[in-house]
N, C-alpha and C positions, 0 to 999 in steps of 0.2 A: 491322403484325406486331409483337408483343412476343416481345423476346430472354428468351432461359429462364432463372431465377434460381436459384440452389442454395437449396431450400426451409430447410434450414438457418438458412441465414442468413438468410434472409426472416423466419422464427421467432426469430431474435436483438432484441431490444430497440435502439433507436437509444442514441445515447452520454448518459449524463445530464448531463453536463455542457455539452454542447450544447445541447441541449434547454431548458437552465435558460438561456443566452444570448440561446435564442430570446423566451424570458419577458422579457429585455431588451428586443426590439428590439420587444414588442408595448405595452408599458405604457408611460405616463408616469410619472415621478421624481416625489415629491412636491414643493411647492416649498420650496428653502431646503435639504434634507437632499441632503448630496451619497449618493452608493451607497455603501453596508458590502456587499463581496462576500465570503462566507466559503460558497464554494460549494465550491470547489476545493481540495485539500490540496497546495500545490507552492508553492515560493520565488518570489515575486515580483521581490525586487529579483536583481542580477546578482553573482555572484561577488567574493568580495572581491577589492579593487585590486591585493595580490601575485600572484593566479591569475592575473586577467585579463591582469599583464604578461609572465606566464610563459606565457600563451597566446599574446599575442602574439610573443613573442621565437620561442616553435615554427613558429608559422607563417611567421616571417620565415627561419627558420636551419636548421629540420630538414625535409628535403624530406620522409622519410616521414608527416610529417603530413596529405601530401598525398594519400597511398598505399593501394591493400587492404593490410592487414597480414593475421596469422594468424586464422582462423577462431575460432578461442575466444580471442585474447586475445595483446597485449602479453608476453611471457615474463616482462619486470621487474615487471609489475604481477600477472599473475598470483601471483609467486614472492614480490612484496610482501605481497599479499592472505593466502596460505597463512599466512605467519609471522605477521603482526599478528592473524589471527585464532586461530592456535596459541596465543599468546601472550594473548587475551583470554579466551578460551571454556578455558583448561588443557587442552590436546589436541593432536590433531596433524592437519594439514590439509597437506597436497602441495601441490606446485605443481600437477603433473599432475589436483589434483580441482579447480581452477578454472578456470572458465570466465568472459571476458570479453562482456559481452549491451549489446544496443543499446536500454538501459535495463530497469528489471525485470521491466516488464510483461512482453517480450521473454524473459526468465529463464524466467517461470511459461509462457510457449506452447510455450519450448523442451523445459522440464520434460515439463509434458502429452504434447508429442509424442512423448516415449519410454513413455508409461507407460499411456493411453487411447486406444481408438477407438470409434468407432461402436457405439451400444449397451452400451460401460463406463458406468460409475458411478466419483464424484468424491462425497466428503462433504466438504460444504462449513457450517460454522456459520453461522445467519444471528443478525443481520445480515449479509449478505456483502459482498466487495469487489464491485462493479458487474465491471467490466472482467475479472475471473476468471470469475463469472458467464457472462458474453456467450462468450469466449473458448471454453467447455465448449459452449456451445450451438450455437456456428458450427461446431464438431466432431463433433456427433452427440452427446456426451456427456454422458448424464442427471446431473442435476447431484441430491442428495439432501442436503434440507435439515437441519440440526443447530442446533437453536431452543435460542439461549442463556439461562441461568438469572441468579440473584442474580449481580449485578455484571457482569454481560455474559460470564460466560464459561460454553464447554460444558464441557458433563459427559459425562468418558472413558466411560462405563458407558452413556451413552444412544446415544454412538457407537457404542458395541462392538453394542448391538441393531439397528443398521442397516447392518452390514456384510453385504453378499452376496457369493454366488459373484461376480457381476461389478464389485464392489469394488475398485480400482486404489489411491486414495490417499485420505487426509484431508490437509485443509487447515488450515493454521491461519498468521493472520498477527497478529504482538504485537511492538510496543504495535499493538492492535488499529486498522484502520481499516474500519468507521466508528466504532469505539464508543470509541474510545482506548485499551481496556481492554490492562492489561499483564498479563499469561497467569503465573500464579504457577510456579516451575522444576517443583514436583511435578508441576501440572498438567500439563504439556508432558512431563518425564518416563513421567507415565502412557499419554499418546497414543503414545509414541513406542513405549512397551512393548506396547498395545495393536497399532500397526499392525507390530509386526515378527512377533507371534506368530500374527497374521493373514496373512501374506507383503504385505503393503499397503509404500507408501512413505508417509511422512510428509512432507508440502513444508509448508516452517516459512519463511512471508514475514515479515522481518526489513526492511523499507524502512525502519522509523522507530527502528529500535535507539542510534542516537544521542542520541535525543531520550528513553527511559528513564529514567522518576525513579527508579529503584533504583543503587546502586553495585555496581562487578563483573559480572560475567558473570549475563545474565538465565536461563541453565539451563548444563545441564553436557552436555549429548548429546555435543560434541565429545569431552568428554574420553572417551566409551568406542571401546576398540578395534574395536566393532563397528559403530559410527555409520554408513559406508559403506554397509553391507546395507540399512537404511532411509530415512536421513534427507533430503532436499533442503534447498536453504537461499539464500535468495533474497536479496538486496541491492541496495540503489540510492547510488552516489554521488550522485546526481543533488540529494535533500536533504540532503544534507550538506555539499556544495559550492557548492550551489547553483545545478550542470550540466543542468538539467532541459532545456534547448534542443539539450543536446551528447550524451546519451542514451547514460547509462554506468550499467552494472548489472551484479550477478556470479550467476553458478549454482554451488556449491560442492553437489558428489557423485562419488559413486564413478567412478574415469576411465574407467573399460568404459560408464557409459550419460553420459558426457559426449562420446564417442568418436559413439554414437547422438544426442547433442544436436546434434552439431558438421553433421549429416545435414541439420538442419532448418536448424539458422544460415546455414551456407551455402549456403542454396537460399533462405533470406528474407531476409538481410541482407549475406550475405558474411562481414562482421565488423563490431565495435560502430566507430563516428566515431574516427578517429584522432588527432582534436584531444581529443576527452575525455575517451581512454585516458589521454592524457599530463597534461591537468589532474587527473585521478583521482590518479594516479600523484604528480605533485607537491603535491596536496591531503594526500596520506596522508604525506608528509615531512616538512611545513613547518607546515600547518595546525591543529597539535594545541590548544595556545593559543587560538586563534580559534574552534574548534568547539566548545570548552568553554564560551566562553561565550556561542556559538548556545544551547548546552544550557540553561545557568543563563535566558537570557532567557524561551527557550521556557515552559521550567517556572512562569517569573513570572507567563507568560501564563494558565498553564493554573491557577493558583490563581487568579488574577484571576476567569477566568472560572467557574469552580466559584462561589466567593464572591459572585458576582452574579448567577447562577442562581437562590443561592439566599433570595437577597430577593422575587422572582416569584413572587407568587401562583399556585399551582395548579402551577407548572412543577416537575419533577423529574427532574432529573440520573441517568441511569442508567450513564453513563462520562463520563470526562475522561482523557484522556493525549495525548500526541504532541501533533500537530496539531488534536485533536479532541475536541467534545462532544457528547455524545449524548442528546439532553435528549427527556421527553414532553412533551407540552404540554397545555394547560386547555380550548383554545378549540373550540368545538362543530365545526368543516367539519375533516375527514380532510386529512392532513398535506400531500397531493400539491394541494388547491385552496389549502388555507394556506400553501403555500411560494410558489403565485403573485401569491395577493393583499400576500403582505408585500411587491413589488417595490413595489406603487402603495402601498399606503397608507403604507409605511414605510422605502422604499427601501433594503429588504435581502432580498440576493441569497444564499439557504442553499438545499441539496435537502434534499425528504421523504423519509422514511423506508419510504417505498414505491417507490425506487430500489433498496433495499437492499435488499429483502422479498420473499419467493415474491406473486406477484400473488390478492389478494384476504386478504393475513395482517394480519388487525386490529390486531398489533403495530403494523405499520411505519403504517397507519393515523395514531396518536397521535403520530408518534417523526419528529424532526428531528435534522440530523447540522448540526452546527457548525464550519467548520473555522475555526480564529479563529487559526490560528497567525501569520499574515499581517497581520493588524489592531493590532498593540501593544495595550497596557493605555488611552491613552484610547480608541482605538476600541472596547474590547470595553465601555467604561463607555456608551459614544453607543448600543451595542448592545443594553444592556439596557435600558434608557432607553427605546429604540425600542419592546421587546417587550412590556415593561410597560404601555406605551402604548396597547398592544390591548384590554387588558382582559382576561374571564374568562369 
């Protein structure tokens, strides 16, 4: 006898990044070339040496680290969160609109959960984030694709043609992942204007705002008095701190549907790790120095890889930010057999761009997602090295 599966989820895609582990475990490594994995956008190494002691000192000294705490969130970090982001974005943010999430991913389910069911509609730009994707699909929720233009980014006005009656939200996440792309303030201004006049919510995933080559505040939504009525707004300490095991992320919106968040939290998580409420918490005190010059590295990296992109014959960069580059390629076989063959012939581990892509879109076809944040600048030189090495 076979137990009954929610058809749903059945219909949801397995995890890409797994998937791409299992291309590990089926190939041989070329010989001599250790693995370049820039598969996955998340901090490798561990927390710096002051967190990790002020992690351990919690654990040793504060019993509530042990503890459920409050359902949305730490009060001091919530109440941190408000003011450093009042303070960044020129606006005003409560304590009362943050919510503490057992990482961001968790942010964007809890978001959804207030705002889609069964048979809504979600516009989502492709390339999309996989994991939002999936997320919408294990819900019933038709996910409507929004096919980006020059530079990776959509356009408010092709969105605005594909809003329905059963229209719930747009999405938008910047510095973009997969494409890197950082979403110019007008542009996000206009969506933001777009989905209020449509009663839509706007969920603006901010996971790699740290990492932003522009200075100052990447838009100004906070600063209006009316932000509350549309906007969501997603965060992950997780890279910034480098917490990604301790699963610490924020939901900043209006406290009546953080009130309907707090429904969902605590019926899937309780509340976020209490150990990485407080490294958050001591990350945003102490850390500012240190993170700046995660920033400056980053960015080193992402010129690097731009720059070496574009020595590659036939290949063409279509984003570069964050963690990430979003490159076409030259070579004849469709991106998802070319992301398996590069494990053997070249020993590097990247997903196609048909992770990211409505199934059967000839874009994602051509298009590989790079995450190179992880690799320093020699690796990313060994990297092209490698690609070049394919030919054309």
């Amino acid at each position: 006898m076979t137990l009954p599966l929610n058809p749903a989820m059945a219909a949801t895609e397995a995890p890409p990044v797994m998937e791409a582990r299992r291309w590990l475990a089926e190939a041989r490594l070329p010989e001599g070339l250790p693995l370049i994995n820039v598969s996955q956008a998340a901090p490798v190494e561990p927390p710096p040496a002051p967190l990790r002691q002020a992690m351990a000192e919690a654990v040793l000294t504060d019993p509530g680290a042990h503890l459920y705490g409050p359902v949305l969130g730490l009060p001091a970090l919530r109440a941190e969160v408000a003011a450093r982001w009042s303070a960044a974005y020129g606006g005003q943010v409560a304590p009362a609109q943050v919510a503490v999430t057992p990482g961001c991913n968790m942010a964007f389910c809890a978001a959804m959960a207030t705002l889609a069911g069964p048979g809504d509609e979600v516009i989502l730009p492709v390339p999309w984030y996989f994991n939002h994707k999936m997320w919408l699909d294990m819900q019933g929720v038709r996910t409507v694709p929004l096919p980006c233009g020059p530079g990776m980014l959509p356009d408010p006005a092709a969105a605005a043609a594909l809003v329905t009656a059963r229209t719930r939200a747009i999405v938008l996440v910047t510095p973009n992942n997969p494409t890197g792309a950082e979403y110019p303030a007008e542009l996000v201004r206009a969506m933001f204007a777009l989905a209020r006049d449509r009663g839509l919510a706007l969920v603006l995933d901010e996971t790699y705002r740290d990492f932003d080559s522009r200075a100052g505040a990447p838009h100004d939504l906070f600063a209006r008095p009316d932000w509350p009525g549309t906007l969501i707004h997603l965060y992950s300490f997780s890279k910034a701190y480098r917490l990604t095991g301790h699963r610490a992320g924020a939901l900043i919106a209006d406290a009546a549907r953080l009130a309907e968040a707090e429904k969902f939290l605590d019926t899937a998580a309780i509340c976020a790790p209490a150990l990485g409420q407080r490294a958050a918490l001591w990350g945003l005190h102490n850390l500012a120095p240190w993170l700046a010059g995660e920033r400056a590295e980053i960015l080193g990296r992402r010129a690097a890889m731009a720059a070496g992109l574009a020595r590659l014959p036939g290949w063409r960069l279509l984003g570069c930010g964050a963690y990430f580059a979003y490159a076409e390629h030259p070579l004849p076989e469709p991106s998802n057999r070319l992301a398996r063959r590069l494990v053997a012939d070249a020993g590097v581990l990247m997903l196609p761009g048909t992770m990211f892509t409505p199934p059967g879109d000839p874009d994602g076809q051509r298009q590989l997602r790079i995450a190179f944040a992880n690799i320093g600048r020699p690796g990313i030189d060994a990297l092209i090295d490698r690609l070049g090495s394919l030919g054309t």
